[in-house]
C-alpha positions in Angstrom: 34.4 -24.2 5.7 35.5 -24.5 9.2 33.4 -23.5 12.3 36.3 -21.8 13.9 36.9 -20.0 10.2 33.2 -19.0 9.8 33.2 -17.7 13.3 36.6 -15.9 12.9 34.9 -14.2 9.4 32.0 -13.4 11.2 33.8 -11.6 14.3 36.0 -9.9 11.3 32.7 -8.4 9.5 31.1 -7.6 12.9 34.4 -5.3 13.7 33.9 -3.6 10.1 30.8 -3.0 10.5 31.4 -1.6 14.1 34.0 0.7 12.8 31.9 2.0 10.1 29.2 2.7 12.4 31.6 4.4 14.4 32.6 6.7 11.8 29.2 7.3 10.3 27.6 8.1 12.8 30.3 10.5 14.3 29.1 14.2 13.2 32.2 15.9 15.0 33.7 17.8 12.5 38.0 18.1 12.8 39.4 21.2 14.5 39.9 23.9 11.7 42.8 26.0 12.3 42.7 29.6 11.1 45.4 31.9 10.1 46.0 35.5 9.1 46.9 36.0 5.6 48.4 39.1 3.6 46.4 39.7 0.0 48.7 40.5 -3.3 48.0 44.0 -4.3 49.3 45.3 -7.0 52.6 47.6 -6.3 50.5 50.4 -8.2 47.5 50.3 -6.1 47.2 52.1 -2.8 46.8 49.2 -0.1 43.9 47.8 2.0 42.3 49.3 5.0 40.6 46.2 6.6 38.0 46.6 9.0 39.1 45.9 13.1 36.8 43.1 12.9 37.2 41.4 9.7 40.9 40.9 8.9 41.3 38.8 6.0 42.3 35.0 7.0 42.2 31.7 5.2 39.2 30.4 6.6 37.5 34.0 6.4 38.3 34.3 2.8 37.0 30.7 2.3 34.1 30.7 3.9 33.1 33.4 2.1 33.6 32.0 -1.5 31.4 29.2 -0.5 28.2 31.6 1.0 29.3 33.0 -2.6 28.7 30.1 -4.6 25.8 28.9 -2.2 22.1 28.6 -3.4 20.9 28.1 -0.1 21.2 32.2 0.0 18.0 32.5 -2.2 14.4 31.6 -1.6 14.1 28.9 -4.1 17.8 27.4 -3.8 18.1 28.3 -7.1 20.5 31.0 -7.2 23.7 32.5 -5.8 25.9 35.6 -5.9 27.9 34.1 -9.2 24.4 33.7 -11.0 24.8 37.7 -11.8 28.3 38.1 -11.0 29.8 35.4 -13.7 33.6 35.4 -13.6 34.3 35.0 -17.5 32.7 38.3 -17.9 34.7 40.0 -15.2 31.8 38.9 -12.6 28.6 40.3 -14.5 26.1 38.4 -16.5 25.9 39.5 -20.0 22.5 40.6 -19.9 20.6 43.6 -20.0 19.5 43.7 -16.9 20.4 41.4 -14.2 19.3 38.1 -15.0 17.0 37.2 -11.5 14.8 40.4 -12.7 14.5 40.6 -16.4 11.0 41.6 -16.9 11.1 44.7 -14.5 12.0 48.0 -15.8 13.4 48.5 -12.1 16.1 46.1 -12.6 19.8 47.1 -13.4 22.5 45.9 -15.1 24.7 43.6 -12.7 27.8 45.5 -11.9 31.2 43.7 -12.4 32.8 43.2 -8.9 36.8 44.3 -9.6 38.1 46.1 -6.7 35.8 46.4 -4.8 38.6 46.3 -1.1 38.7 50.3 -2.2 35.2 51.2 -3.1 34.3 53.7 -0.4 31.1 53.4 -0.9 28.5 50.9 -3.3 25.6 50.3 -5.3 24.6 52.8 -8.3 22.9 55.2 -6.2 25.3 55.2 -3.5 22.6 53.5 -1.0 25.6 51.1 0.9 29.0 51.9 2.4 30.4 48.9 3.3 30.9 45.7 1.5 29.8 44.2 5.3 26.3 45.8 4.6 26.1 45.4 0.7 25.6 41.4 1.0 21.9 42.2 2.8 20.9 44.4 -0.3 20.5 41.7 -2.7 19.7 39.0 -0.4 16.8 40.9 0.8 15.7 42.0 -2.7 12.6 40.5 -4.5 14.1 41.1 -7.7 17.2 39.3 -6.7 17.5 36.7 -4.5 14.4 37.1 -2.2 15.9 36.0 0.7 14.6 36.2 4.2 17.9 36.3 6.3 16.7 34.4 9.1 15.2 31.7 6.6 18.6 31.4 4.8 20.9 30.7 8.4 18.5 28.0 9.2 19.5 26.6 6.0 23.4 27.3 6.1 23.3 26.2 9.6 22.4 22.9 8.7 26.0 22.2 7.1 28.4 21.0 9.7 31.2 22.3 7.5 29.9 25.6 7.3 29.1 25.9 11.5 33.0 24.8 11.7 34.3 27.1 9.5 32.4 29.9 11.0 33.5 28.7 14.8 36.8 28.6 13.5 37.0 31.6 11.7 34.6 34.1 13.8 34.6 32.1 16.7 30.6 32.0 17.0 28.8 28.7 17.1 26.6 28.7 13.9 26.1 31.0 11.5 24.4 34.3 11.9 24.0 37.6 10.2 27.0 38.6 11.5 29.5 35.7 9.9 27.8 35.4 6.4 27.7 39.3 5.9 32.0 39.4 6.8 32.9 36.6 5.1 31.4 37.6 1.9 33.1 41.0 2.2 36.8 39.0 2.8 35.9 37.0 -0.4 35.2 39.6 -2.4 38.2 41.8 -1.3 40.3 39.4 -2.8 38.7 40.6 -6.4 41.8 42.3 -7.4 42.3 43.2 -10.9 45.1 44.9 -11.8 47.3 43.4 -14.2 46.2 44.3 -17.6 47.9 45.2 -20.8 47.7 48.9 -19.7 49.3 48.3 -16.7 52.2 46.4 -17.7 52.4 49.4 -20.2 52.7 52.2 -17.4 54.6 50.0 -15.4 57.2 49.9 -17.8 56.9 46.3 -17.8 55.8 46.0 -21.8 56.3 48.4 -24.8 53.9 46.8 -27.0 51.2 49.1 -27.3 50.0 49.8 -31.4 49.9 53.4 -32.8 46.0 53.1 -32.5 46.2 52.1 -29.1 48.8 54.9 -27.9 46.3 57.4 -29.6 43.5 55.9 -27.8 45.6 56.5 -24.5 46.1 60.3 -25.5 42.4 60.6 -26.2 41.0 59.2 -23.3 43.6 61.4 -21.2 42.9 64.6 -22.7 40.7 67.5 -22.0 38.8 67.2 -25.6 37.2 63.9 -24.5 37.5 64.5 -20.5 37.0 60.5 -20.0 39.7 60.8 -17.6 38.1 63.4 -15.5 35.5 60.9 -14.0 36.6 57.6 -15.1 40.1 58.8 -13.0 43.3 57.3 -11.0 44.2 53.5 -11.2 40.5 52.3 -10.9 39.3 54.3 -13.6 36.5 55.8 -11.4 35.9 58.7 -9.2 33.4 57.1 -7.4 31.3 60.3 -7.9 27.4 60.2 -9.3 26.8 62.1 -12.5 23.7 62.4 -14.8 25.2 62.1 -18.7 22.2 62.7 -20.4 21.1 59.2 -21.1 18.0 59.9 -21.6 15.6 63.0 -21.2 13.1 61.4 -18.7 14.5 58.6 -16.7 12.6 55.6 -15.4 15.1 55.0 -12.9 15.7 58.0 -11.0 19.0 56.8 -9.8 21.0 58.7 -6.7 17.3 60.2 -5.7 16.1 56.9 -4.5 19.0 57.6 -1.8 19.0 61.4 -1.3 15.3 62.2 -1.9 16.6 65.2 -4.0 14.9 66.0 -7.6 18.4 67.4 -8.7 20.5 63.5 -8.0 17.4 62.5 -10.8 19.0 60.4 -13.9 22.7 60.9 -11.7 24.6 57.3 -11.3 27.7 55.9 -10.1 30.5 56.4 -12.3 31.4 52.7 -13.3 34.9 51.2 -13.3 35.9 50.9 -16.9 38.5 48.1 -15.8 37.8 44.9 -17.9 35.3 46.8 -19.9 35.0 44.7 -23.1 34.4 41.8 -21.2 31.3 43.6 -19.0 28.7 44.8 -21.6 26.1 45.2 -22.0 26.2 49.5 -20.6 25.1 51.9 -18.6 22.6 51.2 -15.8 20.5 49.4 -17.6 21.9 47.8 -20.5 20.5 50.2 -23.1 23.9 49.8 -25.4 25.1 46.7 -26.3 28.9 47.7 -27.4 31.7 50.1 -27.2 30.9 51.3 -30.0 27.7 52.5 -29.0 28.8 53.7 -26.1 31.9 56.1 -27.7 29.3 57.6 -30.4 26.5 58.0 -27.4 29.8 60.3 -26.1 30.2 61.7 -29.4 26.8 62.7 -29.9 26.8 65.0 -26.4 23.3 62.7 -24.9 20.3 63.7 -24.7 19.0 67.2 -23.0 18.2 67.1 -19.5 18.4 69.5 -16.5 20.3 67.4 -14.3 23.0 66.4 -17.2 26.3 67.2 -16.2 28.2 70.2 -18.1 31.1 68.5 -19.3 29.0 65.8 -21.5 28.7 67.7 -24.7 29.7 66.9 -28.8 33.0 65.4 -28.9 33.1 65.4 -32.6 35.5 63.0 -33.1 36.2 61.3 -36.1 35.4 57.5 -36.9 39.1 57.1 -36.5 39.7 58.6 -33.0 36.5 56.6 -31.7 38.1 53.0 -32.9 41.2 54.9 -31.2 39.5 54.8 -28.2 38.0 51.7 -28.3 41.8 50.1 -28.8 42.8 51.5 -25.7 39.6 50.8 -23.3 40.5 47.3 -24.7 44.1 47.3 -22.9 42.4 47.0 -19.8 41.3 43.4 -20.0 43.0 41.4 -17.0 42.7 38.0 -18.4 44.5 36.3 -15.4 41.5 38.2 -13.3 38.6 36.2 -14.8 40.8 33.2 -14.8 41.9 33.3 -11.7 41.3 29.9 -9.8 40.9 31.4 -6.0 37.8 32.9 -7.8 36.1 30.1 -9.0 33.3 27.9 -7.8 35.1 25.2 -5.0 35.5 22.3 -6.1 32.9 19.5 -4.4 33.0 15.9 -4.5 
């Protein structure tokens, strides 16, 4: 080889490697531009009241499906929100009780997440009333994630994609208390699920309902079985905390952990029954493992307690009017809700 090639090779590799230093060692992350965007509600549902400070935006929303999927948001780095909140099973974990706590009888059975842009106010006992304070609940928890805040930034703040993204789409400079809390509230208000068999149905969008299933509907609407008169409007829940008579002395004293009144003992959140045969196991904590259970638990009238509410009592229903209602309840499946790609883990290379 030529001298005059070598050296022209060499000044060639010498730019390459230049460049790639150049590159590599450049840490500035590109400017991220953020924009406001409108969430599809269904035309049934009432619509959203954002908060002033946490409109939803592309980079909000985002942002906020990556804390979700983040481990760094535990102690150990070993889970994140999805680890209870699965979406195949309508975003909760199949288990008993949530799976970071199975061994404690204080645990609970992870709640599916559907909706949650209208839930005026969260958690079984009614202890939170904004999704921008629920996120410190379980982050906090030492049956959950076990997180100290503080701890968890230093980690998040380490990411150069994640201190963008947060400039970008709170305009602050890392990551605080502040960005993770919002953003996680944004992500999750784009759970929507609302386009189910039953809804089409109403909607006048399909006629395909079976016999079963149409007496299943008249059932669950009636005053006989009174379903309707707490699992009520378009999310199936009144949002009101009732004692059914689960059991005659509860471990779990529910709604008094937040009110400190003997008379909220045993009393819990009514639950949305919106992609119920997808979320069991039931009830607070698990104790019945299918719809079946749950409609003869119903049937049966529960167990005797002071607290129970009045209008839990013997349904007597035949065998046939319980698989009835067990048709319907499965009409509102929203298969396009647990498959919905915006939901899912990000993709990472």
């Amino acid at each position: 080889m030529h001298l005059r090639s070598l050296n022209k090779k060499c000044i060639s590799l010498l730019l390459v490697g230049l460049l790639v230093c150049v590159f590599s060692c450049n840490t500035t992350q590109p400017e991220l531009k953020d924009s406001v965007i409108k969430i599809k509600v269904p035309a049934h549902f009432p619509s959203i009241n954002y908060p002033e400070d946490n409109t939803p935006t592309n980079l909000r929303v985002e942002l906020g499906r990556l804390l979700f999927y983040d481990v760094r948001l535990s102690a150990d780095n070993d889970i994140n929100c999805a680890t209870c909140h699965v979406q195949s099973a309508a975003f909760t974990d199949g288990e008993k009780i949530s799976s970071t706590a199975p061994s404690s009888k204080f645990g609970r059975n992870s709640p599916t997440l559907s909706n949650l842009a209208w839930a005026p106010i969260l958690m079984s006992e009614g202890g939170v009333i904004s999704l921008e304070l629920q996120a410190l609940a379980p982050l906090h928890d030492s049956l959950e994630m076990g997180q100290n805040m503080i701890l968890a930034l230093n980690k998040l703040n380490e990411d150069p994609l994640l201190k963008n993204m947060s400039k970008a789409a709170y305009h602050r400079d890392s990551i605080d208390p502040y960005v993770v809390t919002r953003a996680l509230a944004n992500f999750q208000r784009t759970m929507i699920s609302g386009d189910t068999r039953y809804d089409r149905h109403i909607n006048n969008m399909t006629s395909d309902f079976s016999q079963e299933e149409l007496r299943g509907m008249a059932l669950f609407f009636s005053e006989r079985t009174n379903c309707s008169s707490c699992h009520s409007g378009v999310f199936f829940t009144d949002y009101g905390f009732y004692n059914i008579g689960l059991y005659q002395n509860y471990d779990d004293i529910g709604r008094e952990r937040k009110t400190q009144t003997t008379k909220d003992r045993g009393k819990f959140k009514t639950p949305t029954l919106r992609n119920i045969a997808l979320t069991s196991p039931y009830m607070h904590d698990g104790s019945f493992s299918t719809l079946q259970e749950v409609i003869e638990f119903y049937n049966n009238g529960g167990s005797d307690n002071p607290n129970k509410d009045t209008r839990v009592s013997a349904l007597n229903l035949t065998l046939s009017e319980q698989n009835d209602l067990i048709a319907f309840l499965n009409t509102l499946t929203d298969w396009n809700f647990v498959q919905n790609k915006k939901l899912m883990p990000p993709v990472t290379e």
